[in-house]
Residue frames as qw, qx, qy, qz and C-alpha x, y, z in Angstrom:
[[0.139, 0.394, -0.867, 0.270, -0.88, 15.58, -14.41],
 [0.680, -0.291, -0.519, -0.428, -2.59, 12.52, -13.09],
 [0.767, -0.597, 0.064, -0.225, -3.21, 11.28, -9.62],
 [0.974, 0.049, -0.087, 0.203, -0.61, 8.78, -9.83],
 [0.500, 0.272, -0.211, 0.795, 2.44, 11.34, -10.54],
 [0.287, -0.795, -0.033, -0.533, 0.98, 13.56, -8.28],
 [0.882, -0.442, 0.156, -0.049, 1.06, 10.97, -5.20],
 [0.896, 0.009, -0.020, 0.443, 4.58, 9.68, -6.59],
 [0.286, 0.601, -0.156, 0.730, 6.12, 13.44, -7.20],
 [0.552, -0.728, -0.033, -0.405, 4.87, 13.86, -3.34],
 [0.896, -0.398, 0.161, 0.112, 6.41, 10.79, -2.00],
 [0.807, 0.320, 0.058, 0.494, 9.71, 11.24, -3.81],
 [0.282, 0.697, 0.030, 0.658, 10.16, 14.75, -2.99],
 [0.609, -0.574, 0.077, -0.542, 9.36, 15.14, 0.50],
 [0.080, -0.285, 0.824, -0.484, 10.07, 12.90, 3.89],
 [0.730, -0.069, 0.158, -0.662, 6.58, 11.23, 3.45],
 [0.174, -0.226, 0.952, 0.115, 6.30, 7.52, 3.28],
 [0.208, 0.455, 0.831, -0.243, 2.41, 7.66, 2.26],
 [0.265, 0.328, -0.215, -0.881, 0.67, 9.93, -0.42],
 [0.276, 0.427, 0.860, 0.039, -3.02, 9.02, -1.08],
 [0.016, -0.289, 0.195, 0.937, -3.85, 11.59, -3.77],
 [0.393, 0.632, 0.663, -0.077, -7.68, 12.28, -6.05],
 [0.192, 0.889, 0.390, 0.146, -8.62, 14.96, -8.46],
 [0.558, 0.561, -0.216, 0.572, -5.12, 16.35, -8.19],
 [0.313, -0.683, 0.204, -0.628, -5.73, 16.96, -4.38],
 [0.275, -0.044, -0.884, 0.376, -4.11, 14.60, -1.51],
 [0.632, -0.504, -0.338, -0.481, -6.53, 12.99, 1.24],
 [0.851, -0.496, 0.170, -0.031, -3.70, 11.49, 3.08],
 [0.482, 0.697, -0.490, 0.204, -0.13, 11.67, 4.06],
 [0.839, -0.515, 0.160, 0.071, 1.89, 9.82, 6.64],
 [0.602, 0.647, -0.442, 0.152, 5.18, 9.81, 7.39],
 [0.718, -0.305, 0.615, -0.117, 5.20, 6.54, 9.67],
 [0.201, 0.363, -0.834, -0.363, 6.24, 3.67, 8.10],
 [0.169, -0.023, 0.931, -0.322, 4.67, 0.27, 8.07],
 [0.037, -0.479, -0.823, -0.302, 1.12, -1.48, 7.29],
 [0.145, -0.616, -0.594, 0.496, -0.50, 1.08, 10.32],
 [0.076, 0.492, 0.135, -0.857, -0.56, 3.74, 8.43],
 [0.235, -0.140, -0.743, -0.611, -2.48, 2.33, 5.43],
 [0.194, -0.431, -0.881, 0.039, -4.90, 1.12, 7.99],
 [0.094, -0.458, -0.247, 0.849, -4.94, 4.74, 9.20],
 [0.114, 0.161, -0.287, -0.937, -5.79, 5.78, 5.75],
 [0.198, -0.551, -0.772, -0.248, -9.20, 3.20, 5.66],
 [0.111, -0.588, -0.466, 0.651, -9.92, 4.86, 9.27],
 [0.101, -0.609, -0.087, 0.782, -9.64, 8.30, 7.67],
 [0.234, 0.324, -0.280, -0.873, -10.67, 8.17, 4.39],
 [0.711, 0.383, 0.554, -0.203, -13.37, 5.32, 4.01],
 [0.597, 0.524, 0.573, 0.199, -14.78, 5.34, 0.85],
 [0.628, 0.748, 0.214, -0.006, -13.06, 7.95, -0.81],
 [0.472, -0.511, 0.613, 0.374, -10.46, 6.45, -1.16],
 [0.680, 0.421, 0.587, 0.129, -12.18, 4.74, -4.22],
 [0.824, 0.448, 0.246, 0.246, -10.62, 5.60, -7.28],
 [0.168, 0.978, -0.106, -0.060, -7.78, 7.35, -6.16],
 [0.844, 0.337, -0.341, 0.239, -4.33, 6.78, -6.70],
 [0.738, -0.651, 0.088, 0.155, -1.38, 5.65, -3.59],
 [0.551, 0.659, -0.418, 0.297, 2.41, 6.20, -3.75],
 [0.870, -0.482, 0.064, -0.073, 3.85, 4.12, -0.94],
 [0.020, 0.756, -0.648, -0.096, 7.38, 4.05, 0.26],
 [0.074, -0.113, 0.987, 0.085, 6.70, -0.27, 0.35],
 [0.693, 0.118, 0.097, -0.704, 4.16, -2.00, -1.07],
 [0.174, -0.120, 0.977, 0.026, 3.98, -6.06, -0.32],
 [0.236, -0.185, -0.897, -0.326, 0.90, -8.19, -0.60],
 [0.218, -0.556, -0.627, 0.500, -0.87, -6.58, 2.58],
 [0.019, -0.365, 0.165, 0.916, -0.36, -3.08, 0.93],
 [0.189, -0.072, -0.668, -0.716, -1.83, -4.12, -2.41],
 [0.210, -0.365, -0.897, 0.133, -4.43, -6.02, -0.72],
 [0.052, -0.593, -0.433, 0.677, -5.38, -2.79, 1.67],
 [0.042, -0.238, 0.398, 0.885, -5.22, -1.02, -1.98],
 [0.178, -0.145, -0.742, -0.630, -7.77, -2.95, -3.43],
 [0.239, -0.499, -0.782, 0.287, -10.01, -3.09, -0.56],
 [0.004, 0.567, 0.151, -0.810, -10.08, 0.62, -0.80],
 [0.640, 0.532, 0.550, 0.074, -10.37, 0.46, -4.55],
 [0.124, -0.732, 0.331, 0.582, -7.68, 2.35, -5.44],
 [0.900, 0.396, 0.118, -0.137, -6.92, 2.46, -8.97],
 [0.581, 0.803, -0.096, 0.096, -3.41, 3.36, -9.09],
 [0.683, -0.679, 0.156, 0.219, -0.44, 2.42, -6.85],
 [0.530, 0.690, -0.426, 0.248, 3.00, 3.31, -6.96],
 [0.893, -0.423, 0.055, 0.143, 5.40, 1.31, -4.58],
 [0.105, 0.898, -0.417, -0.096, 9.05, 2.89, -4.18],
 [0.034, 0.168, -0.985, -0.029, 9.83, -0.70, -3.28],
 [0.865, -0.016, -0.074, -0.496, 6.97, -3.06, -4.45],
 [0.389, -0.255, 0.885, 0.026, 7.43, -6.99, -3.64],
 [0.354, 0.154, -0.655, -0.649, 6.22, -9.32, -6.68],
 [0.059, 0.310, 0.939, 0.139, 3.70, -10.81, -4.60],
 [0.240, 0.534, 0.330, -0.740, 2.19, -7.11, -3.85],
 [0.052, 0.276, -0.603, -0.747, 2.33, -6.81, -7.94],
 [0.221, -0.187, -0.927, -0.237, 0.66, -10.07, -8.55],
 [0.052, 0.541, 0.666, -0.511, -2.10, -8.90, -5.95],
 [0.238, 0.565, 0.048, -0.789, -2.61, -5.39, -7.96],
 [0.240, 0.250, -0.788, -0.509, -2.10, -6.97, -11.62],
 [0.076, -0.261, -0.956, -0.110, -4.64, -9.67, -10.90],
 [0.057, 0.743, 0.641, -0.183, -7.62, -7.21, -9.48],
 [0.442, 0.725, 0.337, 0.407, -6.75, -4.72, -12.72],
 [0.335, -0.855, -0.062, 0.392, -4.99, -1.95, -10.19],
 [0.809, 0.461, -0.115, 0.346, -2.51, -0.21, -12.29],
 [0.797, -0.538, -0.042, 0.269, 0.82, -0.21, -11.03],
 [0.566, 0.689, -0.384, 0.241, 4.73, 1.08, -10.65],
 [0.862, -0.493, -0.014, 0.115, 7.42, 0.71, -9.07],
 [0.006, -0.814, 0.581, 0.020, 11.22, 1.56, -8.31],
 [0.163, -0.349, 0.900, -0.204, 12.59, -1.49, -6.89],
 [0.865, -0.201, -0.073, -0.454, 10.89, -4.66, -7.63],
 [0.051, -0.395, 0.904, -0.158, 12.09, -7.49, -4.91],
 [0.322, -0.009, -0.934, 0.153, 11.26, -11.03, -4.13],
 [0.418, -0.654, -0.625, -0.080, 9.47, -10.52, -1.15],
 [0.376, -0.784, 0.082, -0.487, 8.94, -7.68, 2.14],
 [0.537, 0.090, -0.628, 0.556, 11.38, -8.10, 4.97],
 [0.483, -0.799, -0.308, 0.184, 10.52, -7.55, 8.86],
 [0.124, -0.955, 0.263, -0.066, 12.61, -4.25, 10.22],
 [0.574, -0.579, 0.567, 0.116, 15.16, -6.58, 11.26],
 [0.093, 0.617, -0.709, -0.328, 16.06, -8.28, 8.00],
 [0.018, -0.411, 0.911, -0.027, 15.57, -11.70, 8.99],
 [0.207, 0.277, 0.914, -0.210, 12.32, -12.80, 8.05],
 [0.016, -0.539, -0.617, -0.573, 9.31, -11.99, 5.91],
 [0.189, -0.208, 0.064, -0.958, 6.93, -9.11, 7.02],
 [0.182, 0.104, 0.912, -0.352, 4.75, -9.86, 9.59],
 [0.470, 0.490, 0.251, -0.691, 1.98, -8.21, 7.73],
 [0.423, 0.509, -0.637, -0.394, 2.69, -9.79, 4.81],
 [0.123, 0.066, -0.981, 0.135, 3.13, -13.24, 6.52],
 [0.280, 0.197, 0.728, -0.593, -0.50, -12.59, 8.20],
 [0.575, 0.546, -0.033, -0.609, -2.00, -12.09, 5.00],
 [0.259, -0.108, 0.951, 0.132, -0.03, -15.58, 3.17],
 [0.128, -0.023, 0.962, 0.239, -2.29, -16.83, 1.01],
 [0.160, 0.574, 0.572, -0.563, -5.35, -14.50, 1.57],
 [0.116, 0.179, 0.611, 0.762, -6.75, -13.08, -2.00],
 [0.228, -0.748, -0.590, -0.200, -9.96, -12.04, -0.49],
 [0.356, 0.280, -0.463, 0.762, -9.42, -8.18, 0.73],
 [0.601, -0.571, -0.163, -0.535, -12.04, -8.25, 3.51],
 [0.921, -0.238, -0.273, 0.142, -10.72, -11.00, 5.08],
 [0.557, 0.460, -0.214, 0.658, -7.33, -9.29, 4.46],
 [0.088, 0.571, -0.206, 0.790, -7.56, -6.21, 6.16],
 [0.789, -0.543, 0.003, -0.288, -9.23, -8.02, 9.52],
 [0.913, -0.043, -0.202, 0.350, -6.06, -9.98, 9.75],
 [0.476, 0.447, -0.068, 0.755, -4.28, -7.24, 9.34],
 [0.505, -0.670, -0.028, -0.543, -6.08, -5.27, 12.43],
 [0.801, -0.544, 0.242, -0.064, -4.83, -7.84, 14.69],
 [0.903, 0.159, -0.241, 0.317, -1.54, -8.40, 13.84],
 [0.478, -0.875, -0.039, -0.067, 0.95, -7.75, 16.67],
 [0.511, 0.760, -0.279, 0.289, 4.21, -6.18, 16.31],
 [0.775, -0.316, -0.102, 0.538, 7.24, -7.24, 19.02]]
């Protein structure tokens, strides 16, 4: 079984919202929701994160972004938005997905994800994931 269905048979089965999985052995689970615990998983697993594979309960354009910055190769997104796609699909990540929507909504419905919104137009993930550090949640 590969990394991928590992991390996705985790996150499907289970109450997790996060399953960062290598060599058939997780590095990193979380069941918070939100961008903070990706950022948790740079904190906590640096660099070896590199070439393993993520199974995220959402994955927008900030997700993918944080994905490639780690160099994951393999994301699964229970809901993926099509600009997180376009992010993984353009820097060769390979991808699934349950649900593909439009775009990431804030908690409340009524407006794009702020993490998502702070990241707009960003394609560089260095840059990314500094924005993403300072973005401040109401």
């Amino acid at each position: 079984m590969d990394d991928l269905t590992v991390a996705k048979q985790a996150l499907l089965n289970s109450d997790l919202s996060l399953v960062l999985a290598k060599n058939g052995k997780f590095l990193f689970k979380s069941k918070s929701h939100g961008v903070s615990d990706l950022l948790a998983m740079v904190r906590e697993s640096g660099r070896l994160a590199e070439g393993a594979s993520l199974a995220d309960s959402i994955v927008g354009r900030a997700a993918a972004l944080i994905c490639v910055y780690s160099k994951i190769v393999a994301v699964y997104g229970k809901t993926m938005s099509e600009g997180g796609a376009s992010v993984l699909e353009g820097n060769g990540v390979r991808h699934e997905y349950g649900k593909l929507v439009p775009k990431i909504l804030n908690r409340r419905k009524d407006d794009v994800c702020p993490f998502d919104k702070a990241v707009s137009g960003v394609m560089d993930p260095a840059l990314a994931l500094e924005r993403l550090k300072s973005v401040k949640l109401n």
